[in-house]
Residue, then its C-alpha position, 0 to 999 in steps of 0.5 A: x266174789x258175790x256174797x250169798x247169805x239164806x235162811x231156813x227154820x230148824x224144828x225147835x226139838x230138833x236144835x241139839x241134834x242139828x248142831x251135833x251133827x254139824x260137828x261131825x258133817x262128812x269129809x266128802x261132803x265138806x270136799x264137794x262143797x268146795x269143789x263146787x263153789x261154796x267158800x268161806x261157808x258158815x251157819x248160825x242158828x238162834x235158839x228159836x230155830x231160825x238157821x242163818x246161812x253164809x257163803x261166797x261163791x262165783x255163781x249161785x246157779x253153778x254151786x247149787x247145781x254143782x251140788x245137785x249133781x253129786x250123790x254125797x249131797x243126795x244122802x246128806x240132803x236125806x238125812x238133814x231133810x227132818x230136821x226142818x219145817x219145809x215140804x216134804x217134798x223138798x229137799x233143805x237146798x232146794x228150800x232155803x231163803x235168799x236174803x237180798x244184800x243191801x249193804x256191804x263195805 
């Protein structure tokens, strides 16, 4: 299954809380995410702020449009949208980083 790893940056004074809140994420939000496509789904975060994301999926498009379409993920993209240095404008999912795989065994 393709592999899909992405980065986005944490506002420093923003990391407790962050992390907090990805201790208590909804249960609808963790059920569409899996109906969508997003297996075997991790973050990590440095203490600089820099998130590190992982998933494996059958189709990038499919699972971020899938995502797209659900009001679970509108109000968690809203809530999570101050939490990072992007746009204003633009929502975390819609700003993120793909980190081209170069190697895998």
């Amino acid at each position: 299954m393709p592999r899909v790893c992405f980065t986005l940056q944490v506002k420093r004074d923003r990391l407790d809380e962050y992390k907090r809140r990805h201790r208590e994420v909804w249960p609808e939000m963790i059920q569409a995410l899996r109906e969508t496509g997003w297996n075997n789904y991790s973050l990590y975060l440095r203490d600089d702020g820099l998130l590190i994301g992982y998933f494996e999926t059958p189709s990038l498009e499919a699972a971020l449009a899938g995502m797209a379409a659900r009001d679970v993920n509108a109000r968690w993209q809203a809530e999570m949208q101050g939490f990072f240095e992007i746009p204003k404008d633009r929502r975390p999912d819609e700003a993120f980083h793909v980190i081209e795989e170069v190697f895998h065994i």
